[in-house]
N, C-alpha and C positions, 0 to 999 in steps of 0.2 A: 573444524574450520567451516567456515559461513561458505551458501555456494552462492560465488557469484556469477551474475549473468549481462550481458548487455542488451544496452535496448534495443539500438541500428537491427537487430539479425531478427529479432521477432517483431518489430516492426515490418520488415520486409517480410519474412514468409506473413502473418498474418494480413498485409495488404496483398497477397496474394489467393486466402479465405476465398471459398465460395461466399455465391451472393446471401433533544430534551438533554439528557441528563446521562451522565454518563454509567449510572446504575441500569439504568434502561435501555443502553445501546442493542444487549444481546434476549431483550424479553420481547422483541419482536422484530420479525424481520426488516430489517432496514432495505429501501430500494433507493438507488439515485435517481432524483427526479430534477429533470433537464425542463427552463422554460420552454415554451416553442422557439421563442429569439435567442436563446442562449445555444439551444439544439441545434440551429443548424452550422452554429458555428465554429462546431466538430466536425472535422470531416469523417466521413464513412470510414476513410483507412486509420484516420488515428483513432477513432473510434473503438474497430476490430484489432488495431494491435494492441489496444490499452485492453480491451475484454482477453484478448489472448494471453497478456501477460499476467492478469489478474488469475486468471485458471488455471496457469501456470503448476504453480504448488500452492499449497492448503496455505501455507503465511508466506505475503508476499508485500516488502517492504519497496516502495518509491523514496527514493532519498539522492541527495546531491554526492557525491563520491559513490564509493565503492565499501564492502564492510571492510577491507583492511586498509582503505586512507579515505575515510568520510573528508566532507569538504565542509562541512558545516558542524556547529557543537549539535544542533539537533540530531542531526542525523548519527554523528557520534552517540550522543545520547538514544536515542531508539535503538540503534544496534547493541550497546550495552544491556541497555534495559532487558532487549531480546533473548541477547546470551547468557545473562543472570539467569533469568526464569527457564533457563535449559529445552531454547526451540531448537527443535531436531534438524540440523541440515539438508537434510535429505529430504524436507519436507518444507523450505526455504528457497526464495529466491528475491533477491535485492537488485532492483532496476536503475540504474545510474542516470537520472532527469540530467544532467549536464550534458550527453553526447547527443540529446537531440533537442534543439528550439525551439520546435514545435510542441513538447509536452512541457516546459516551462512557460512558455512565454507568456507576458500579461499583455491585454492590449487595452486602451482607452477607450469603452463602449460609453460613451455615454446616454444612446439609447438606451442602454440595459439598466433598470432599477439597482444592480448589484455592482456597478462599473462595469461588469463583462470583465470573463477572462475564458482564454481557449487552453486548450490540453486538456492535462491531468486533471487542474485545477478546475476546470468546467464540468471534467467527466467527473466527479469526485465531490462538486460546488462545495470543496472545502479549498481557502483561502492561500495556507501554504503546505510548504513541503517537509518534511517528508510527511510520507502518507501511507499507510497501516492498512492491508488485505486482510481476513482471517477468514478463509473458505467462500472467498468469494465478496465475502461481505465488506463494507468501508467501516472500520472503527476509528479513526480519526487521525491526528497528527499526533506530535510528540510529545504536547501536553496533556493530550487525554490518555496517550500512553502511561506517561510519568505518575497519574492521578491513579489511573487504572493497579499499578506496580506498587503502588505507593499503600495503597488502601485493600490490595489483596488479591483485587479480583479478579487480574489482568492471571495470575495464578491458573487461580478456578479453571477461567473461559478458556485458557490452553491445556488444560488437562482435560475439560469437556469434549475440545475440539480434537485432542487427540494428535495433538503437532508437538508434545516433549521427547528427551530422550529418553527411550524404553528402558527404566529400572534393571540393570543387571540383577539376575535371579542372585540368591547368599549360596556361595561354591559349599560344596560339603568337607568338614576337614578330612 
C-alpha cells in the first residue's frame, strides 16, 4: 500500500522551520528557477513547506486525491503508473493539493509574461497537477510520466535512483 500523507500537518511543522526533452530530464541537474516577479509570489512558508515535503521521501508525488481515491484520471494515472514499475512505499509520499488552496491556486498575473500562478505550480513553473518528485528533483507531470513508462526509461531512472521494491533473494529448496 501507497503511504499517504497530508499536507495541512507538514505544512504547519515546516512553517514553523528555522529561518528540453524528456531523455534529458535526468543527464543533468535540473534546478527550479523562479522569475524575480514570479518569486516573491511564494510565500517563505509555502515555500518551506513545499521544500519540506519534496525531502520528504526520495519519490514524492503532488496530485489531487489521495492514492487510494485520486480525484483526477491524472493523477489516477501517475499513481498506477507508479505502482506498475514497483515504487517502494516506504520510500513514497503522495501530497493531496485539494486540502490546501494555497498550493493549487491560479491567480490572473497579468504582469507576469507566463500569467502568473502561486503554489506548487510556481514553485515547480510547471502548469499542472500532478507533479513528480524523484530525490528532490522535479520530473514533470503526468504526461511526462506516461512517456517516460511508456518508452522504458521511467524504469531505468527508478532503479538508478534506488526507490523499487527490493528483489526477494530465490529461497533455497
Amino acid at each position: 500500500m501507497i503511504l499517504r500523507t497530508s499536507l495541512r500537518p507538514a505544512f504547519r511543522q515546516a512553517s514553523q522551520l528555522p529561518g528540453s526533452s524528456v531523455a534529458n530530464i535526468f543527464s543533468k541537474p535540473q534546478s527550479i528557477r523562479l522569475t524575480p516577479a514570479s518569486y516573491r509570489l511564494l510565500s517563505a512558508e509555502t515555500r518551506a513547506a513545499i521544500d519540506k515535503a519534496v525531502e520528504s521521501k526520495p519519490v514524492v508525488l503532488f496530485m489531487k486525491g489521495t492514492p487510494e481515491t485520486p480525484q483526477c484520471g491524472f493523477s489516477r494515472a501517475s499513481i498506477q503508473i507508479l505502482g506498475l514499475q514497483g515504487v517502494d512505499p516506504n520510500k513514497f509520499a503522495a501530497f493531496n493539493v485539494l486540502e490546501d488552496e494555497e498550493l493549487r491556486q491560479d491567480h490572473d498575473l497579468s504582469m507576469l509574461s507566463d500569467g502568473g500562478h502561486t503554489g506548487l505550480k510556481e514553485y515547480s513553473d510547471w502548469p499542472t497537477i500532478p507533479q513528480l518528485y524523484l530525490q528532490k528533483e522535479f520530473v514533470g507531470g503526468c504526461d511526462i510520466l506516461m512517456n517516460m513508462h511508456q518508452n522504458g526509461e521511467l524504469a531505468k531512472v527508478l532503479e538508478e535512483k534506488d526507490v523499487l521494491v527490493p528483489a526477494e533473494a530465490p529461497k533455497d529448496p
